[in-house]
N, C-alpha and C positions, 0 to 999 in steps of 0.2 A: 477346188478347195472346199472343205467343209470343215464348222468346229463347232466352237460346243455355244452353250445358249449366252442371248441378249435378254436384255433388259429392253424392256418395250413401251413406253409411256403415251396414252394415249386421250389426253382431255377431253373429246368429241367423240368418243365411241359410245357413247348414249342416243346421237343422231340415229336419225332413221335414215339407211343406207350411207350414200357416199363412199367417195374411196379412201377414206378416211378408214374403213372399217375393213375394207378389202384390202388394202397393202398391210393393214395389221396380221391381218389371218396369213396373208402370203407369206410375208417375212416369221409369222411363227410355224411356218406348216416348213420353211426353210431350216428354222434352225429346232429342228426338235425339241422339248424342254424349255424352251424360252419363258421368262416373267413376264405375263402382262399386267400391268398397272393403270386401270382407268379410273381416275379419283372422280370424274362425277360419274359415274355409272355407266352403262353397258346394255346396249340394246343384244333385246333375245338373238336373232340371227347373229349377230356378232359374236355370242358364246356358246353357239353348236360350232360356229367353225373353227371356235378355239379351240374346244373341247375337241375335237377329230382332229388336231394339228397337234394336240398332245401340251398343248402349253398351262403352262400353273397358272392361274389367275387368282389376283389378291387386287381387293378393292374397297380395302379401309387400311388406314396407317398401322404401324406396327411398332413405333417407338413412344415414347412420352413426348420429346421435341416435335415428333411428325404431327404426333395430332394433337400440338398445341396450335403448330405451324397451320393447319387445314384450319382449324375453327377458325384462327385470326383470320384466315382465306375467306370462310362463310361470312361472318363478320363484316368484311373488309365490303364482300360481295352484296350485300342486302342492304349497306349503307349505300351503294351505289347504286341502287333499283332508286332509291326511297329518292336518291339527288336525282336524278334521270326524270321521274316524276316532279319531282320540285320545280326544279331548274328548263323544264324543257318548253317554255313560254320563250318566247324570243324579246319580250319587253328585258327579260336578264340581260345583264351584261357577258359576253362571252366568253370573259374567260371562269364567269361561275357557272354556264352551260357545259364548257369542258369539264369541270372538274371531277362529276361522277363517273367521267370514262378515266381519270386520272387514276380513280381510286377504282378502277380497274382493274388498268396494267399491274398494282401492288397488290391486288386478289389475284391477279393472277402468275405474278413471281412467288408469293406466297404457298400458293398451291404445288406449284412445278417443285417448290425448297421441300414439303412436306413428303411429296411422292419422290423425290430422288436421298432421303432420308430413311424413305422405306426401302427404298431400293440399294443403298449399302446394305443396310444392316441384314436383305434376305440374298443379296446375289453379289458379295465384295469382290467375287471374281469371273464376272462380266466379260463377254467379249466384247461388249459393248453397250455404252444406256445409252438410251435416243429418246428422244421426248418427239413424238412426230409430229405433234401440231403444240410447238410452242409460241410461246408470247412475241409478241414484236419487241419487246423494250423489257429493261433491268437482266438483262442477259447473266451480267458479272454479279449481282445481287443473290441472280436463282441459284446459281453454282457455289458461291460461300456460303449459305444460308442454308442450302440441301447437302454443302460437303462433301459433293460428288464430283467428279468430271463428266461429262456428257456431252452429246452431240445434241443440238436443236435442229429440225424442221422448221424456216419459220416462211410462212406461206405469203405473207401478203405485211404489209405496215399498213392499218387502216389507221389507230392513234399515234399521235407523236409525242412524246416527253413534253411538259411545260415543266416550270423551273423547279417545282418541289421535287417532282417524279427524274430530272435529271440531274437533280443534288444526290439523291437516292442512289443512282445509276455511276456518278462520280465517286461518292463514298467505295464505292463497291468494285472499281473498274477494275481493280487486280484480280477481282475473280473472274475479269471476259478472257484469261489466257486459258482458263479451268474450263472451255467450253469450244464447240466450234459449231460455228452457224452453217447451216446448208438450207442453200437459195435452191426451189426447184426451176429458176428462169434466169436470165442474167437480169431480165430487166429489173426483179426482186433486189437480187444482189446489187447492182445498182444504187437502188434509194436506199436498201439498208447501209452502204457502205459509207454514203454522206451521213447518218446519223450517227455511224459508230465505226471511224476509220480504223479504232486497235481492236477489231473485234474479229477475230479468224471466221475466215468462210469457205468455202466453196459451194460450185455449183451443181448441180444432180437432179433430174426430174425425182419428182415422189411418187409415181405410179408406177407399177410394178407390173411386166407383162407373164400373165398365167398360164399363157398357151392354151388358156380355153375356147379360142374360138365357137361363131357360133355353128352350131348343126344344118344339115338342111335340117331334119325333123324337127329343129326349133322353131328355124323358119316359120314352116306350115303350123307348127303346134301355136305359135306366135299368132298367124293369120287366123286361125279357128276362135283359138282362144278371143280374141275383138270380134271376132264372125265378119271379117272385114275379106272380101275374095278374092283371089291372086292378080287380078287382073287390074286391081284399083292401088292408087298414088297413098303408100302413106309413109310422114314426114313427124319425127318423138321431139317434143321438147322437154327433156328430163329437167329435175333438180327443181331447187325452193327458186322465190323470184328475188335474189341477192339483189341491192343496189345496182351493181357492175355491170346485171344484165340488162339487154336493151330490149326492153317486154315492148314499151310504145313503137319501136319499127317494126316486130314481129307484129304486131296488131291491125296497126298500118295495113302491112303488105298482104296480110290476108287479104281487107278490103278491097283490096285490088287484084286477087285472082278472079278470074273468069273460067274457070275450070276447076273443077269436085277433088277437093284432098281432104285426107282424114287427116287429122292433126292429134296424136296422144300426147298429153300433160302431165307434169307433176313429179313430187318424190315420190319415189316407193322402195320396197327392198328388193335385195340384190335378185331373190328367186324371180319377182315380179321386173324386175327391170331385162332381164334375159328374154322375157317372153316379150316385151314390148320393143329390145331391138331388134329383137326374129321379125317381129312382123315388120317393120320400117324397112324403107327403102331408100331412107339417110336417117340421120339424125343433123335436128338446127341448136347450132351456136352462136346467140346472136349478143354481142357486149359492144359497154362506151367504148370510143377510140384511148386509146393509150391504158388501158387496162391490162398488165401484164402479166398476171398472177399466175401459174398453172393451171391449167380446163381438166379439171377429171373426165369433162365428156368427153373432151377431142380424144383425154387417151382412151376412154373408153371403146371410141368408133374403131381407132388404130388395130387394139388389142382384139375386139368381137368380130372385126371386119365387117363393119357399116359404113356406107359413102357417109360424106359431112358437107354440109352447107355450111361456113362459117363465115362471119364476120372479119376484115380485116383491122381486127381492134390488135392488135401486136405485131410488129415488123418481124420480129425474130420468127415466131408461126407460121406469117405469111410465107418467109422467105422459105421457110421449109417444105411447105407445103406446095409449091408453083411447080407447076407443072403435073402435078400428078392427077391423072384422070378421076379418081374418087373423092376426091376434094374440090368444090362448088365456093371460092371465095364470091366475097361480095363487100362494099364498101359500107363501114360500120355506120350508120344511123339514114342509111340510105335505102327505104320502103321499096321505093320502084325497082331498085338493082335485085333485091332478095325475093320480090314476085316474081323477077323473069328467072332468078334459080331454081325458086320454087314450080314454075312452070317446067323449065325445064325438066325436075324429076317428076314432076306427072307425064309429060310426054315420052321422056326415053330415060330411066331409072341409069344412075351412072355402074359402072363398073364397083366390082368391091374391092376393098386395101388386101393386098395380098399380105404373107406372112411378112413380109421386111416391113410393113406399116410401121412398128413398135418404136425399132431400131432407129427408123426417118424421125422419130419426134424424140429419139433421146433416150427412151422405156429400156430397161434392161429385166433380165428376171430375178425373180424373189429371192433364189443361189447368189446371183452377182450382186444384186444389191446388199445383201445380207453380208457377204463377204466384202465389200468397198467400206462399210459399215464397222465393222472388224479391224480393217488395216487401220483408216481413219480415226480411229478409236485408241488402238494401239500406238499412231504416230502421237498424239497427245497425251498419252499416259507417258511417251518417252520425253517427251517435252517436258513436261511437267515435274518428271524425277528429274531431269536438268537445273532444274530452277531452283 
């Protein structure tokens, strides 16, 4: 199936790397012509692979309502820096420590109203708007307020509604029919659904598999590149140090090898991340227990064909993953279990994910996604003219 372009919304494409920025480019290199809309800005990598995907890019509002709606966003947003500051003494009472992420979530329904605003008024004939990393909360608020229908991404619930922000959310609930949530994990879908049982969802990983595999010549260009020699152990922990992840048993566990690994650190961009899991001989995933959010790294290993050492902080992951030679589980905040993994890949490097990796963790490509995107879009625009 192929058709004509989406509407693309994407709040965190200003980060440095992430798959936040690679599923964008996939899904637009998918549907040729596609709108992309990143209301805080746009990191440089992120708009060469727009620009070679052919996609329009618009990154300031286009209506009078939108960019009333945006300021009120910035507004909404620099009042809640200033509380964050204020408030972040623990002598406060907690529920006036909450309150600047309250005044969050309405910077950030605010935002998503202003950019799906702009998003009528330049593409009313959409195969689809998607907002890929949307808001946890005011779901029905963003969709009346932007006057759009759209599909949300919504990645993780880290804030919960307190009672102003779920008056707001109540006022507004007629418009959660105007929207549908997609969980990249059940476990997502899950808490989201105790917060907001009339609120459509489904399930769908967010990463998107590219068939780019990696090279051998990446490989070695990879090993050159660190001046690190083929014969020596090394083991990438990508990405920022999010809460979620478990940086103290990675730490730990070094302490307790007795045998020489390189270890690469840190975020960087997608060209620099290519060459750092050429040269690894896994990559570590290490998170609290019961953290269920989608791993861009795991799918990352899936998709490049890198072994994984991971954590078993998600049952649903684990369960996917057993068995399979290129995945090194290990019990989540347990130092001694991920030395003797990490031992193990200095002594005999595991096998790589073959091409069905992708498939085992859920991953479909930027076509199929683009198109699931499409239908699901289409099924609530028919819903919608029902009503």
């Amino acid at each position: 199936m192929t058709g004509g372009p989406l509407v693309l919304i994407e709040p965190y494409a200003d980060r440095l790397g992430g798959h936040h920025q690679r599923t964008l480019a996939a899904l637009a290199q998918a549907r040729p012509g596609s709108l992309v809309i990143p209301p805080n800005g746009i990191a440089r990598d992120a708009v060469t692979a727009l620009r070679e995907a052919g996609a329009r890019l618009v990154t300031a509002p286009t209506t009078r309502l939108a960019t009333v709606l945006l300021a009120a966003s910035r507004l909404a947003a620099g009042l809640s820096t200033i509380g964050q500051r204020v408030f972040c003494s623990r002598r406060w009472p907690r529920r006036l420590r909450r309150l600047p992420h309250q005044v969050t979530l309405v910077a950030r329904c605010l935002t998503e109203a202003s950019v799906l605003r702009t998003a009528r008024h330049l593409e009313p004939r959409a195969e689809a708007v998607v907002i890929l990393t949307a808001s946890e909360a005011l779901h029905g608020a963003a969709a009346l307020l932007g006057g759009q229908p759209h599909l949300r991404f919504v990645h993780e619930q880290v804030t919960t509604e307190d009672a102003a922000v779920r008056l707001l959310g109540w006022l507004a609930c007629r418009g959660e029919g105007r929207t549908v949530a997609v969980y990249p994990t059940q476990a997502v879908a899950d808490q989201c659904a105790a917060a907001f049982p009339e609120l459509p969802g489904v399930v769908r990983a967010f990463a998107v598999d590219d068939g780019r595999r990696l090279t051998d010549a990446e490989r070695e260009g990879g090993r050159a590149a660190f001046d690190i020699p083929a014969v020596e152990a090394v083991v990438c922990l990508m990405g920022g140090w999010w809460p979620y992840k478990d940086v103290a048993t990675v730490d730990a566990a070094l302490t307790c090898l007795t045998e020489p690994l390189h270890l690469v650190v840190g975020p960087v961009a997608e060209s620099v991340l290519r060459l750092v899991y050429g040269a690894a001989d896994a990559a570590l995933v290490a998170r609290h227990a019961s953290v269920g959010k989608e791993s861009g790294l795991v799918m990352d290993a899936a998709r490049l064909g890198v072994p994984l050492i991971v954590s078993d902080h998600d049952p649903h992951l684990t369960a996917r993953l057993r068995g399979q030679p290129w995945a090194l589980p290990f019990p989540a905040g347990a130092p001694d279990s991920l030395a003797d993994a990490l031992h193990a890949v200095i002594r005999q490097p595991p096998a790589r994910p073959g091409p069905e990796a992708p498939g085992l963790l859920g991953m479909w490509t930027a076509t199929e996604q683009a198109d699931f995107l499409a239908r699901t879009f289409a099924s609530l625009r028919t819903k919608e003219s029902r009503c």
